[in-house]
Structures are given as structure tokens and as C-alpha cells.
TIRO-2110 file (N, C-alpha, C; in Angstrom, 1 decimal):
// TIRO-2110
0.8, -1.2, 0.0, N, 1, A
0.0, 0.0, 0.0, CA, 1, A
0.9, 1.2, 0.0, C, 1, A
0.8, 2.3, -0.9, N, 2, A
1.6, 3.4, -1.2, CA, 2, A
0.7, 4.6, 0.1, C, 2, A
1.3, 4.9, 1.3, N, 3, A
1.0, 5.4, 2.1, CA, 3, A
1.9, 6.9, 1.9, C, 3, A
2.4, 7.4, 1.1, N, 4, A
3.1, 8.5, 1.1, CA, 4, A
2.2, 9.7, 1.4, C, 4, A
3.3, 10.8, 2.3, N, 5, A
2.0, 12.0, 2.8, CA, 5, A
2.1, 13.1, 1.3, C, 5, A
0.9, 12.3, 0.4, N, 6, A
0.6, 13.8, -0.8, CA, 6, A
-0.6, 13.3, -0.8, C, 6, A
-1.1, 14.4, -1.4, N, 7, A
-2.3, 14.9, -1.9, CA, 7, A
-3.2, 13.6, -2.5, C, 7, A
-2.6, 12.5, -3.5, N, 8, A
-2.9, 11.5, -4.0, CA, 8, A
-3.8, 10.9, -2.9, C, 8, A
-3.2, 10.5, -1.6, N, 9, A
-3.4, 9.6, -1.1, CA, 9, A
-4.6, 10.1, 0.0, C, 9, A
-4.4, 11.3, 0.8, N, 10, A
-5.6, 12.2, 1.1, CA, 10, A
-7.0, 12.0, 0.7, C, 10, A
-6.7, 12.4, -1.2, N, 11, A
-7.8, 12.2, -2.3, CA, 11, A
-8.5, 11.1, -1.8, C, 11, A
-7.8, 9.9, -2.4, N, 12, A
-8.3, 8.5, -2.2, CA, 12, A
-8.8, 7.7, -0.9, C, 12, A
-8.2, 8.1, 0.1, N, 13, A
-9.0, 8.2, 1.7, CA, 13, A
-10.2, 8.5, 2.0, C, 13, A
-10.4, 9.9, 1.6, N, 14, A
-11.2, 10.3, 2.0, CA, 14, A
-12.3, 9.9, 0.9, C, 14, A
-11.9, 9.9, -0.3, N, 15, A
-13.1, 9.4, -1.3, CA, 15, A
-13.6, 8.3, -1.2, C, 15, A
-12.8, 7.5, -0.3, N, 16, A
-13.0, 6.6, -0.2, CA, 16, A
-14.4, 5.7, 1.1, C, 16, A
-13.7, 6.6, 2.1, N, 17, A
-14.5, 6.4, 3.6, CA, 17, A
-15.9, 7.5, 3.1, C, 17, A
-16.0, 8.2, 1.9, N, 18, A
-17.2, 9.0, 2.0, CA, 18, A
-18.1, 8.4, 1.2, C, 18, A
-17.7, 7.8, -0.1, N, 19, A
-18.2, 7.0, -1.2, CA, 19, A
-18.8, 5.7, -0.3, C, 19, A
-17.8, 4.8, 0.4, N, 20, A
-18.4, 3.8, 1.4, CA, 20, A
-19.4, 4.3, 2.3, C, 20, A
-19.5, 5.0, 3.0, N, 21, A
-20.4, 5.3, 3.9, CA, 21, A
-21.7, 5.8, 3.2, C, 21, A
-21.6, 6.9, 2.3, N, 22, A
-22.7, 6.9, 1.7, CA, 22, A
-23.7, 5.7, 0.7, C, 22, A
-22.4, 4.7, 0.2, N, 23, A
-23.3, 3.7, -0.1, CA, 23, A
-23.8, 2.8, 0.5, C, 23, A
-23.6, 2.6, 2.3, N, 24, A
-24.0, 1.9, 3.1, CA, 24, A
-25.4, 2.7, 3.4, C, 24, A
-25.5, 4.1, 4.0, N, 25, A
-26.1, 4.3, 4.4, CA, 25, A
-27.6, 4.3, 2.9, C, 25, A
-27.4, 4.3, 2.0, N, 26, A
-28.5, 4.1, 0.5, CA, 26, A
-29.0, 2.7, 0.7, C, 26, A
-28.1, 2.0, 0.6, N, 27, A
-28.5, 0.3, 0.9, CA, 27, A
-28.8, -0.2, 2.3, C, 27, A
-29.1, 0.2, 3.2, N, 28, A
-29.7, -0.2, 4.0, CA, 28, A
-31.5, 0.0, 3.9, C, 28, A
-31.9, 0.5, 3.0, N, 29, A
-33.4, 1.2, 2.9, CA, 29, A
-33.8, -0.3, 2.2, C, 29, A
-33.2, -1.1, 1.5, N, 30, A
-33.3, -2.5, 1.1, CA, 30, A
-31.9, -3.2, 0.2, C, 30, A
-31.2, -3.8, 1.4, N, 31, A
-29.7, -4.4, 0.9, CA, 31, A
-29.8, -5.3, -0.1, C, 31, A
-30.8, -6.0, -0.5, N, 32, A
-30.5, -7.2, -1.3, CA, 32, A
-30.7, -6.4, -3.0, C, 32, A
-31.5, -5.3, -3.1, N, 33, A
-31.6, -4.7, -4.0, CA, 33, A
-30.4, -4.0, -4.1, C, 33, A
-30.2, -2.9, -3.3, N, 34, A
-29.1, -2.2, -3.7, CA, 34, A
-28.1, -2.9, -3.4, C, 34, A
-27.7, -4.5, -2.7, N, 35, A
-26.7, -4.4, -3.1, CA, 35, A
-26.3, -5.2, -4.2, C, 35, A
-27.3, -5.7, -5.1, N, 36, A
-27.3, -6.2, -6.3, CA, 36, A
-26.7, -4.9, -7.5, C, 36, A
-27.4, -3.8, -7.2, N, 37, A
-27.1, -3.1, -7.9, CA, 37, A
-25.7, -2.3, -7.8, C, 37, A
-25.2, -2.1, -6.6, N, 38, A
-24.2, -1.9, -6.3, CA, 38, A
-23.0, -2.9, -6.8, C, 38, A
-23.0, -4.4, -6.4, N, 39, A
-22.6, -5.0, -7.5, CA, 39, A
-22.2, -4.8, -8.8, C, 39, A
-23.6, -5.1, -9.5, N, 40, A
-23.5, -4.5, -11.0, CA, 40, A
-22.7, -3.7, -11.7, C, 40, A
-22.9, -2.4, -11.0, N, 41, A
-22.3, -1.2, -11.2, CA, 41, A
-20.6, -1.0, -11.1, C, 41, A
-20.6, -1.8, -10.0, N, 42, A
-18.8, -2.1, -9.5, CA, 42, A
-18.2, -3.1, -10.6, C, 42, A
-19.1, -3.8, -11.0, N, 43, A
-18.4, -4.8, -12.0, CA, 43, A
-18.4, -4.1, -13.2, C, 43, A
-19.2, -3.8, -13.8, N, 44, A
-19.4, -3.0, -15.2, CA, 44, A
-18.3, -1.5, -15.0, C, 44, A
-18.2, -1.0, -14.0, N, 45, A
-17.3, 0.4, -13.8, CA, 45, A
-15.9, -0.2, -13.9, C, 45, A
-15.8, -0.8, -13.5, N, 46, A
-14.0, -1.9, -13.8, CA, 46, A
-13.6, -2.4, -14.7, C, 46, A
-14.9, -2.9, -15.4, N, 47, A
-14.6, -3.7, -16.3, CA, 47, A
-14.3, -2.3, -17.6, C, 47, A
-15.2, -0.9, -17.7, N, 48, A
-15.3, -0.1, -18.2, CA, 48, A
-13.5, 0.1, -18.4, C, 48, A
-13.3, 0.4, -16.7, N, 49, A
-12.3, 1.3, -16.8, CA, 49, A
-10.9, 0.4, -17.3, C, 49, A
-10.8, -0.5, -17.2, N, 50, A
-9.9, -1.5, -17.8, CA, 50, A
-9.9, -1.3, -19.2, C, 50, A
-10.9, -1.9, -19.6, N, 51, A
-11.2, -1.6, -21.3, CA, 51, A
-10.3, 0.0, -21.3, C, 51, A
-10.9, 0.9, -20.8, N, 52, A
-10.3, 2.1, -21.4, CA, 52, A
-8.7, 2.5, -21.2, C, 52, A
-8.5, 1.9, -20.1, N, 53, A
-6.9, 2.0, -20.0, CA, 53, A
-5.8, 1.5, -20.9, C, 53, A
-6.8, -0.2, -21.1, N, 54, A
-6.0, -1.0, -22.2, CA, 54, A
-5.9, -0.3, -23.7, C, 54, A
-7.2, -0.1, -24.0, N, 55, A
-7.4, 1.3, -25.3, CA, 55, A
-6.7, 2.8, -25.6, C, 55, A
-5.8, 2.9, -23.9, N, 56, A
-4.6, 3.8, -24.0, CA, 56, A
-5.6, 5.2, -23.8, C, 56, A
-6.7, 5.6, -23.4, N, 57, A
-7.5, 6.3, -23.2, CA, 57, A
-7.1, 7.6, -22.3, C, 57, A
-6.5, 6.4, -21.1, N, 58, A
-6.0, 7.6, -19.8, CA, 58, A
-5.2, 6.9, -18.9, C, 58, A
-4.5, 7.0, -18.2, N, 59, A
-3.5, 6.0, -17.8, CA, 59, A
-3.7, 6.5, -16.2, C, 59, A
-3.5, 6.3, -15.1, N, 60, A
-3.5, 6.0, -13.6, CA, 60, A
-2.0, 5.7, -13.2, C, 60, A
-1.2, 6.9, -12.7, N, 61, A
0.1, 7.3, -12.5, CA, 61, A
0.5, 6.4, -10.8, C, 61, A
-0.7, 7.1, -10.3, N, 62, A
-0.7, 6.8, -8.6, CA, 62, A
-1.5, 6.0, -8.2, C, 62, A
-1.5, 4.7, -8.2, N, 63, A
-2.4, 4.3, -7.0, CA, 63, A
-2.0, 3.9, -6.0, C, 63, A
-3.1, 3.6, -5.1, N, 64, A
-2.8, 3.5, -3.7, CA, 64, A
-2.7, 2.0, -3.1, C, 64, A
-2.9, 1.2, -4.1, N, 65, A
-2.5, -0.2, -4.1, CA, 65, A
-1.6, -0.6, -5.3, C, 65, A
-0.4, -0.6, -5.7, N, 66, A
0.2, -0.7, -6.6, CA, 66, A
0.6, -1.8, -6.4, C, 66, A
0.8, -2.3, -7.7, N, 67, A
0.8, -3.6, -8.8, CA, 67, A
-0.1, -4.8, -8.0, C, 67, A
-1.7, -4.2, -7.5, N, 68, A
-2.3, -5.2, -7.9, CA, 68, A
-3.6, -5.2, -8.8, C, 68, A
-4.0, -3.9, -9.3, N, 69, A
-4.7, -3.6, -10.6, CA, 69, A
-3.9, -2.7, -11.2, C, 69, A
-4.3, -2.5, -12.4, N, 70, A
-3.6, -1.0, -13.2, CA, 70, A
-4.5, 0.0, -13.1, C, 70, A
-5.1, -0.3, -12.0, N, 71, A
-6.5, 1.1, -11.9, CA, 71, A
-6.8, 1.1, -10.4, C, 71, A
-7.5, 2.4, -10.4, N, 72, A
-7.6, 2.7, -8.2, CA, 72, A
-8.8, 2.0, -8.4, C, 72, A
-8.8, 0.3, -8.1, N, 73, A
-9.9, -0.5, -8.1, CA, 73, A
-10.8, -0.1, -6.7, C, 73, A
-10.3, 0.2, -5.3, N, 74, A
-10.9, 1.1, -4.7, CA, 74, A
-11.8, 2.0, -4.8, C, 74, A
-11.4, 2.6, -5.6, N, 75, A
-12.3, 4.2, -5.8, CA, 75, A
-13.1, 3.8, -7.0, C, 75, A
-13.0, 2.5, -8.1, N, 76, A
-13.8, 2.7, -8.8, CA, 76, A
-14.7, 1.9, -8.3, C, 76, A
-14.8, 0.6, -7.4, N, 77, A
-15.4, 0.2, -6.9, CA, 77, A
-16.8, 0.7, -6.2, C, 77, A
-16.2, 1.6, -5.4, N, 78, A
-17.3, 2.7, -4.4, CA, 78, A
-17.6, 3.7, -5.1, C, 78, A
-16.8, 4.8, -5.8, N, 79, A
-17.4, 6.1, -6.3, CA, 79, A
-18.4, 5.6, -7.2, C, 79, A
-17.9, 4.8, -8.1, N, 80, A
-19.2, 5.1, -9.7, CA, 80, A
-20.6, 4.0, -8.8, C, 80, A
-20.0, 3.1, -7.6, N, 81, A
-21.5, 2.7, -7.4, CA, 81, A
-22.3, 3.7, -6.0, C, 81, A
-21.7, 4.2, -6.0, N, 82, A
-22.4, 5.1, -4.1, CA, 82, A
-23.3, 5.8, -5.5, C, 82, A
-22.7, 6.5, -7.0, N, 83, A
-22.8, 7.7, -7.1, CA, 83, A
-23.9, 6.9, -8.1, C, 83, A
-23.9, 5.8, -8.7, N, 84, A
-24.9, 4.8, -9.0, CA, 84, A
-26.5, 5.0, -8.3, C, 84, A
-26.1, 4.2, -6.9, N, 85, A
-27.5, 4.4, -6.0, CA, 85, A
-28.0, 5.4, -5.7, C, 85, A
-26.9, 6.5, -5.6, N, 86, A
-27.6, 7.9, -5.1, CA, 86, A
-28.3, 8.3, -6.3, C, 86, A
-28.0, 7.9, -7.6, N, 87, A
-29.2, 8.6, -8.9, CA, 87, A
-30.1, 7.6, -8.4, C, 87, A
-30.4, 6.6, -8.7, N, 88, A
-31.0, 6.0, -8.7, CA, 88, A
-32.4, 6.0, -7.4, C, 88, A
-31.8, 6.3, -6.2, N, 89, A
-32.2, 6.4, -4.8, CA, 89, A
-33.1, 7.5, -4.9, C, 89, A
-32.4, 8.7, -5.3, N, 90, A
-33.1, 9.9, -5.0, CA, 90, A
-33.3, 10.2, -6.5, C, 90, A
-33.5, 10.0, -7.4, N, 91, A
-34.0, 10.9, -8.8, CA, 91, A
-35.1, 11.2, -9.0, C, 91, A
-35.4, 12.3, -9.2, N, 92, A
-37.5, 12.7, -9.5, CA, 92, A
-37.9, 11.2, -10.1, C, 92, A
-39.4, 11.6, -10.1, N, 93, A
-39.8, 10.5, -10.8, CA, 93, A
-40.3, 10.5, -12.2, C, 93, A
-40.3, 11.8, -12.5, N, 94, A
-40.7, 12.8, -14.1, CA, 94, A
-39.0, 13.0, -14.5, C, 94, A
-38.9, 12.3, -16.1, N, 95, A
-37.5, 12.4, -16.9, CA, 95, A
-37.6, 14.0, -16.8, C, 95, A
-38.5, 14.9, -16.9, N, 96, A
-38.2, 16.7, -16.5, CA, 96, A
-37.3, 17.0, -15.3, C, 96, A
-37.6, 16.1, -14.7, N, 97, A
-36.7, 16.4, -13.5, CA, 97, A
-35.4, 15.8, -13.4, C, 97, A
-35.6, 14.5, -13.5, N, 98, A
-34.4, 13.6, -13.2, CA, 98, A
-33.7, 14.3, -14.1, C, 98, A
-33.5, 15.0, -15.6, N, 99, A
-32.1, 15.5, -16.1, CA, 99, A
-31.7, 16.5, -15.2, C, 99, A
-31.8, 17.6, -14.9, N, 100, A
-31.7, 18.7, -14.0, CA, 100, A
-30.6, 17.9, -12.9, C, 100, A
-30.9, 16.9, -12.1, N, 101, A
-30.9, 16.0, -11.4, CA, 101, A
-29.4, 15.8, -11.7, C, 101, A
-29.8, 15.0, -13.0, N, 102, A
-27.9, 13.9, -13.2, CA, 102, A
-27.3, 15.0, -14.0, C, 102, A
-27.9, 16.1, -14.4, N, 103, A
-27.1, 17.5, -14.9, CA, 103, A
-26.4, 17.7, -13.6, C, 103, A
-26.7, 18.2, -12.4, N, 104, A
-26.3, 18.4, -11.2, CA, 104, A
-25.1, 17.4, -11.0, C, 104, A
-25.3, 16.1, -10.7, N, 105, A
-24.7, 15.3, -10.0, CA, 105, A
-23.3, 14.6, -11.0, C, 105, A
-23.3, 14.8, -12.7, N, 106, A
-22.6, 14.5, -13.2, CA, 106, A
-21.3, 15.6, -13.1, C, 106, A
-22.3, 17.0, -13.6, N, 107, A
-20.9, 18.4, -13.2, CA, 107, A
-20.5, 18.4, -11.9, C, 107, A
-20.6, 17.8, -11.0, N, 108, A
-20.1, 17.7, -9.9, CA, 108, A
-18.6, 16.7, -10.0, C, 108, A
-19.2, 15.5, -10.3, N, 109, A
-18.2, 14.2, -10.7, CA, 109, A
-17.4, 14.4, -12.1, C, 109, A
-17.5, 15.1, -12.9, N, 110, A
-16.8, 15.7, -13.7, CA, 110, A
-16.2, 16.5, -13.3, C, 110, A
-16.4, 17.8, -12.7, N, 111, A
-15.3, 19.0, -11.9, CA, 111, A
-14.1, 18.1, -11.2, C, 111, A
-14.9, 17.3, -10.2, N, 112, A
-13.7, 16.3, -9.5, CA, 112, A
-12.7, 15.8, -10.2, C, 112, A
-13.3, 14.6, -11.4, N, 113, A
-12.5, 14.5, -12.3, CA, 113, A
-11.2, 15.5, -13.2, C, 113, A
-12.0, 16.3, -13.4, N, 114, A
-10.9, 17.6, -14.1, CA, 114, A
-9.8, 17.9, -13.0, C, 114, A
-10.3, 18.0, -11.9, N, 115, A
-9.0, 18.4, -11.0, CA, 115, A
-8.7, 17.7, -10.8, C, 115, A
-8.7, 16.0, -10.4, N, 116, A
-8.0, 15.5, -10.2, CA, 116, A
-7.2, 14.9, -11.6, C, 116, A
-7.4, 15.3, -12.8, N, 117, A
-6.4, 15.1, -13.8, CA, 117, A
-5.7, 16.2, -14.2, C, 117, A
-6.0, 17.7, -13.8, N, 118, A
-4.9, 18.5, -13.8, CA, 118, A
-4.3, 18.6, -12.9, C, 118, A
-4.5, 18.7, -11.9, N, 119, A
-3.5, 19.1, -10.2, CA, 119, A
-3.1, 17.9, -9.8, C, 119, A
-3.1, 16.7, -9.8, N, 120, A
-2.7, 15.6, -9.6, CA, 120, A
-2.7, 14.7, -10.3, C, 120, A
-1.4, 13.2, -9.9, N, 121, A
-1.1, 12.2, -10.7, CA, 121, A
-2.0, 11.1, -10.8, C, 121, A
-3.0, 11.1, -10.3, N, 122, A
-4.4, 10.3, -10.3, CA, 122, A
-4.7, 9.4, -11.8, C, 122, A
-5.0, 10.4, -12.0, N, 123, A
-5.5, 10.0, -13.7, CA, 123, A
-5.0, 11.2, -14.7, C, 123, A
-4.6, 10.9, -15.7, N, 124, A
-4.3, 11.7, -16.7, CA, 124, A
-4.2, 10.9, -17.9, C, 124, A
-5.3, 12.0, -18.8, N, 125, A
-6.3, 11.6, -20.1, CA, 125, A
-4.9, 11.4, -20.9, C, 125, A
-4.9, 10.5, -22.1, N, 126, A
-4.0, 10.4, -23.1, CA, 126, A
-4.6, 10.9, -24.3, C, 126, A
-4.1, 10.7, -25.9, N, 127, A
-4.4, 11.3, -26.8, CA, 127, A
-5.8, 10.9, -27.5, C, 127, A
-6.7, 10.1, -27.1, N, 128, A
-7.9, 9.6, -27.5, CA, 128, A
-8.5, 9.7, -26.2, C, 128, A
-8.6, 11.1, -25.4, N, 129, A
-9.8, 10.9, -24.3, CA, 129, A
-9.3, 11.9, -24.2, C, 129, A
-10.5, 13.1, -23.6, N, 130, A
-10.6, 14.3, -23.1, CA, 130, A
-11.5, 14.5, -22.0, C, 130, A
-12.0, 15.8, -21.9, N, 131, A
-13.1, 16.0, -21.1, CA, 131, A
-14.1, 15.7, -21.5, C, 131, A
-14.4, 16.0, -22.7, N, 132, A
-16.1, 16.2, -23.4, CA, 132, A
-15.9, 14.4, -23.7, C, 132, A
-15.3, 13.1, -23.8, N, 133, A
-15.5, 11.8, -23.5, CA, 133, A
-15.9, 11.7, -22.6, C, 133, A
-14.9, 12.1, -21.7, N, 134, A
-15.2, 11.7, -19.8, CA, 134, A
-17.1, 12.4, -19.5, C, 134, A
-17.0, 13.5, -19.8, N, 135, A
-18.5, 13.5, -19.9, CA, 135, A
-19.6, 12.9, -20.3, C, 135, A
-19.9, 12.8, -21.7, N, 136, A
-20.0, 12.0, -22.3, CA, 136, A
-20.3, 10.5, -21.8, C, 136, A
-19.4, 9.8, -21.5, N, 137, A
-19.1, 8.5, -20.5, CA, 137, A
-19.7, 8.5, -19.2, C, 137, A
-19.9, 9.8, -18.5, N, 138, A
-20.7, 9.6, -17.1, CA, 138, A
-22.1, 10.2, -17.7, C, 138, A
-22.8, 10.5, -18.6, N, 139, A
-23.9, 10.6, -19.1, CA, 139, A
-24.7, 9.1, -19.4, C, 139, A
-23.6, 8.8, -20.4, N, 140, A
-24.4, 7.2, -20.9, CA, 140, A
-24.3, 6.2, -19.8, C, 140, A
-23.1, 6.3, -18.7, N, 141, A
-23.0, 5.3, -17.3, CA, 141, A
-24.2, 5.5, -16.4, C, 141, A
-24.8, 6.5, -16.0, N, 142, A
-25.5, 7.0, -14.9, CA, 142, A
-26.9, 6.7, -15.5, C, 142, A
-26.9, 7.4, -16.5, N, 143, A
-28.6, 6.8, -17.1, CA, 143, A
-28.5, 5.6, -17.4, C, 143, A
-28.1, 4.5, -18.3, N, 144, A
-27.7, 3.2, -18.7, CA, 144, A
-28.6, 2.6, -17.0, C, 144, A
-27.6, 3.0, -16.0, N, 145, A
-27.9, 2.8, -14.6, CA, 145, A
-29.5, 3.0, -13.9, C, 145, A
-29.7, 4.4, -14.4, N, 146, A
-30.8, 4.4, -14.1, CA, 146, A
-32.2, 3.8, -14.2, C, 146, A
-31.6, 3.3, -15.9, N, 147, A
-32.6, 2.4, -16.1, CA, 147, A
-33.1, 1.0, -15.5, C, 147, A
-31.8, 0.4, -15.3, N, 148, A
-31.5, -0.8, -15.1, CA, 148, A
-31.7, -0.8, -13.1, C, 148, A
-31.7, 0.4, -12.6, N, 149, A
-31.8, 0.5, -10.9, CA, 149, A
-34.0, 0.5, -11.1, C, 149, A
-34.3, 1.1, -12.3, N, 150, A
-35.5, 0.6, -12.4, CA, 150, A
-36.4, -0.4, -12.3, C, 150, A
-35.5, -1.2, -12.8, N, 151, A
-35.8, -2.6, -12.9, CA, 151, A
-35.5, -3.3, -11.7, C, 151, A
-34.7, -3.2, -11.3, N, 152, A
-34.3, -4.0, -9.8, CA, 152, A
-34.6, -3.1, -8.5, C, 152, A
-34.8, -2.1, -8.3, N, 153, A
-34.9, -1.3, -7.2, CA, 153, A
-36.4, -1.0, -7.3, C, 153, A
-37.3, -1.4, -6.5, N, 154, A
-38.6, -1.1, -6.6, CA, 154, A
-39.1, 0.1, -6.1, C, 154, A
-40.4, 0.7, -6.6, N, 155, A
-40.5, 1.7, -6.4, CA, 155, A
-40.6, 2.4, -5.2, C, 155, A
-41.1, 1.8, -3.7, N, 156, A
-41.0, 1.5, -2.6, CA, 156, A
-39.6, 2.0, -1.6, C, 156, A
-39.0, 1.7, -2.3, N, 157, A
-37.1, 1.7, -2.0, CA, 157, A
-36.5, 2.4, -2.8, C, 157, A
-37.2, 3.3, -3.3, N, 158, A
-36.5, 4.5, -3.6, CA, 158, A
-37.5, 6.0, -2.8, C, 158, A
-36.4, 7.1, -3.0, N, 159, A
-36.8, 8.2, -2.3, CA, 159, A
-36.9, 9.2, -3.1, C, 159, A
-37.2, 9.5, -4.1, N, 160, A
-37.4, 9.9, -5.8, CA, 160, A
-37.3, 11.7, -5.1, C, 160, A
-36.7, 13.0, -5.0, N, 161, A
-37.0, 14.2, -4.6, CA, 161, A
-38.1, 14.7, -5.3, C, 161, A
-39.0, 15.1, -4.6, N, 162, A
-40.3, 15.8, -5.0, CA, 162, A
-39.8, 17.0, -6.0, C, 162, A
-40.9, 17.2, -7.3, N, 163, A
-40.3, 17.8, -8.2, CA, 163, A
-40.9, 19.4, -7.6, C, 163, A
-41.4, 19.4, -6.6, N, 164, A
-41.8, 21.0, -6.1, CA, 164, A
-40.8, 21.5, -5.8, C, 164, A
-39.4, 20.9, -5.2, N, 165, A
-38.1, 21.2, -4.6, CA, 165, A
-36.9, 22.0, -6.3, C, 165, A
-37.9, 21.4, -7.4, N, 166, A
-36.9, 22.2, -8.2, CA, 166, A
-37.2, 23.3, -8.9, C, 166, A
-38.8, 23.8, -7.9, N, 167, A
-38.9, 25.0, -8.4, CA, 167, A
-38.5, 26.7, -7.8, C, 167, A
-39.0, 27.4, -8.7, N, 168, A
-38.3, 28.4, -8.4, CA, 168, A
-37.8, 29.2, -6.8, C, 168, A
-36.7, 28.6, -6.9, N, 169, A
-37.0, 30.1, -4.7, CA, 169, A
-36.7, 28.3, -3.6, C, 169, A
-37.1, 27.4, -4.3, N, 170, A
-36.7, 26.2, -3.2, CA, 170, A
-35.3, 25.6, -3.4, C, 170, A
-34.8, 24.5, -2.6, N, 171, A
-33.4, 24.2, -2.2, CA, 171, A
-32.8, 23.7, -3.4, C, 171, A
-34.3, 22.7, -4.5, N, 172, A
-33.5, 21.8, -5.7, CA, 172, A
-32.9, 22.9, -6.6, C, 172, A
-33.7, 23.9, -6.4, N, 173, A
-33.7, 24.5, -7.9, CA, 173, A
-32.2, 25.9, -7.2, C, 173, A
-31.8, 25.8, -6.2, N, 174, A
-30.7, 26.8, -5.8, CA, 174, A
-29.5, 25.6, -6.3, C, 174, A
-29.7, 24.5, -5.8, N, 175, A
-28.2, 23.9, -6.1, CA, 175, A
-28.0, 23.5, -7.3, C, 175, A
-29.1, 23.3, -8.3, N, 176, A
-29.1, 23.3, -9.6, CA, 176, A
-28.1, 24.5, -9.8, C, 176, A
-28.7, 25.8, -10.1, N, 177, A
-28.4, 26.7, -10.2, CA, 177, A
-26.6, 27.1, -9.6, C, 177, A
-26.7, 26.4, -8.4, N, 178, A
-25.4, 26.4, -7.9, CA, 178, A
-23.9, 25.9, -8.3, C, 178, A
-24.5, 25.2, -8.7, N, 179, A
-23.5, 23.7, -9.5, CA, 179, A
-23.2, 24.1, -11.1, C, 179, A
-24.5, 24.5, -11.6, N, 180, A
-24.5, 24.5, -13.5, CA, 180, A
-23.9, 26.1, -13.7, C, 180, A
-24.5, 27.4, -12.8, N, 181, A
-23.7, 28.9, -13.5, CA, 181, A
-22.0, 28.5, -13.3, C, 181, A
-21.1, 28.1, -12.1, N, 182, A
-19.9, 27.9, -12.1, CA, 182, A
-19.7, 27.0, -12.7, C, 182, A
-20.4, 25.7, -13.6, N, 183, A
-19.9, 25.0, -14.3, CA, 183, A
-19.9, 25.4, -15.8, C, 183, A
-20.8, 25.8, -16.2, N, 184, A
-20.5, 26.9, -17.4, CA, 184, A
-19.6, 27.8, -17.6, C, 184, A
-19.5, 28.8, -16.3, N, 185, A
-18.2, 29.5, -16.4, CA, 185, A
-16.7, 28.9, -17.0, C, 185, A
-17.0, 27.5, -16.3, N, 186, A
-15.8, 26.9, -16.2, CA, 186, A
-15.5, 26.4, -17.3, C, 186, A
-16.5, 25.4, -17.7, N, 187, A
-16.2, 25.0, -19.5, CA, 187, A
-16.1, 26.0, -20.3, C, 187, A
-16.1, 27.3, -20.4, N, 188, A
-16.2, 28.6, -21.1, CA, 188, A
-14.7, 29.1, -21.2, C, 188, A
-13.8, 28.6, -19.7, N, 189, A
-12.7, 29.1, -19.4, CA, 189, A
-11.7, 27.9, -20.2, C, 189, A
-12.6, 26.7, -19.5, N, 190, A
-11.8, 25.6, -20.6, CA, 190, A
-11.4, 25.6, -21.8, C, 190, A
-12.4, 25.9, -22.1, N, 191, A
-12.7, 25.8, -24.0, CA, 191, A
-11.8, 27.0, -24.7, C, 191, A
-12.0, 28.3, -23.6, N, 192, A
-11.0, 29.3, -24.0, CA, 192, A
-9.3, 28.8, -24.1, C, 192, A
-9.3, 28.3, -23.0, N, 193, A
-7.4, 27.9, -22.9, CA, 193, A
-7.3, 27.0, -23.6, C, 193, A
-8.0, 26.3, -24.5, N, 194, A
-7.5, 25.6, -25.8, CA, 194, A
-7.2, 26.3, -26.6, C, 194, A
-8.3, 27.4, -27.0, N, 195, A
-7.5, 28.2, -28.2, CA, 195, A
-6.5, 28.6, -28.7, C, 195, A
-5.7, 28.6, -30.0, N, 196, A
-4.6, 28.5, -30.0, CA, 196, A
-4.7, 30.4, -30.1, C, 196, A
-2.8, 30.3, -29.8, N, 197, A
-2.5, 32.1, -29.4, CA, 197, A
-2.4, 32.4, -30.8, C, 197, A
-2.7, 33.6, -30.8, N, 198, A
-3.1, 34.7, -32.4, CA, 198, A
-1.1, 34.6, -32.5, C, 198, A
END
């Protein structure tokens, strides 16, 4: 286990103990479901991320268990399924809502992603993967998911956010708001520092 004091290892700790706990505390509302889908999700996110490493996509500098995956099998295990159940757990029950929803919760896990491929050795994209993939990829993962949490997670055992919360002046519709104006800034600032200099 690479226990060195940087920033790497911080990251993956704490993503770690927060991604676990929050998928404990989702699967307890009915374990045999979520933790089927938890499952699922952990196997298909690995299997994902393998394929893409082997495809030379983006390559994993640091992990925190070294040479026994070529990938932070930890973090992908827990993040892509905590972040699995929580769509699934809490998403409206009107497709008007739920995008707003995984609009929110993807620019969140995308921002993370970006910083942790520019400011740290985590992950860093190679010449066939960018950001607008990595997006992209947690669009088709998370819905793909949501469908399939449809099918196994009954309706009962989920906690769907009332779509009154994403209207105007209440809490859904501030963190909407909160998450998507700085994330637009941001992709704006992005897209500018590609441009080549005059």
C-alpha cells in the first residue's frame, strides 16, 4: 500500500471512507436490492475502466495499491456505485426532473475528475480521451444505470426528490443553479485555454 504524505493519497481516503459510507447508508433502505445493484455497477465500472486504459485512453500514475490492478480498483469500486445508487435512490420521478438531477450530480463528478487530472497524478487523459468523452461516459453510465436501478430497485425503495423542490426560490432549484452557472463559467474558461494564441 503506497501510504506517502501527498495529496494522492488524502484524495483516495477520503473518497473513499465518504463514497463507502454513503453507499452503506443508501443500501440499507433494502440491501438485497441495492446491493445487487451496487454490484452491477462495480463490476461493469471496472470492467469499463480497464477496457479504457487498455485502449490507451488515460492512464493511472498513482495508485494507492500498486501492482495489484492498473487502476484505483478502490475508488472505482465505491465512487461510480455510491454515485450509481444515489441517482437511482433519490432521482424525480418525471424524466423533467431527473435530467436537472444527473445535470447536477454529473458536473459535480466531472469537476472532480478535471482536477484531479490536472492538479494531480491520479489520472491523466492520453491522446484519444478528453473531457467532453469523460462526460460523455458519465452521461451514458449513470442513465444506462438508471434504467437498469428501475428494474431491480422497486419503487417503494426509492426516495425519488419531490419535483416541487426544483422549483423556483426552493433548495433543488438553488443547487441546480449552484453547480451549473460555475460550471458553465468553467467550461467557457476551458474551451478558451484551448484556443490557439493569435
Amino acid at each position: 500500500m503506497n501510504i506517502g504524505k501527498n495529496i494522492e493519497t488524502v484524495i483516495f481516503l477520503v473518497a473513499f471512507a465518504i463514497d463507502l459510507v454513503g453507499a452503506v447508508y443508501i443500501a440499507r433502505i433494502n440491501w438485497k436490492r441495492y446491493g445487487l445493484l451496487f454490484f452491477l455497477s462495480a463490476l461493469i465500472g471496472s470492467l469499463l475502466c480497464y477496457l479504457f486504459l487498455v485502449l490507451g485512453y488515460y492512464e493511472f500514475s498513482y495508485l494507492l495499491f500498486p501492482g495489484f490492478l492498473p487502476f484505483p480498483f478502490e475508488s472505482i469500486l465505491t465512487a461510480f456505485s455510491f454515485y450509481v445508487l444515489l441517482g437511482v435512490c433519490y432521482s424525480p420521478k418525471q424524466w423533467a426532473y431527473k435530467i436537472p438531477f444527473y445535470w447536477t450530480v454529473i458536473n459535480l463528478g466531472v469537476f472532480a475528475e478535471s482536477l484531479m487530472e490536472a492538479k494531480t497524478e491520479i489520472i491523466k487523459y492520453q491522446w484519444a480521451w478528453d473531457f467532453w468523452d469523460s462526460y460523455s461516459a458519465w452521461w451514458i453510465y449513470l442513465l444506462l444505470f438508471e434504467w437498469l436501478g428501475g428494474k431491480i430497485i422497486p419503487p417503494e425503495s426509492r426516495r425519488p426528490i419531490p419535483e416541487e423542490a426544483f422549483r423556483f426560490g426552493r433548495w433543488a432549484w438553488f443547487v441546480f443553479h449552484g453547480v451549473m452557472l460555475p460550471a458553465a463559467i468553467g467550461i467557457g474558461i476551458y474551451l478558451g485555454s484551448m484556443l490557439p494564441d493569435k
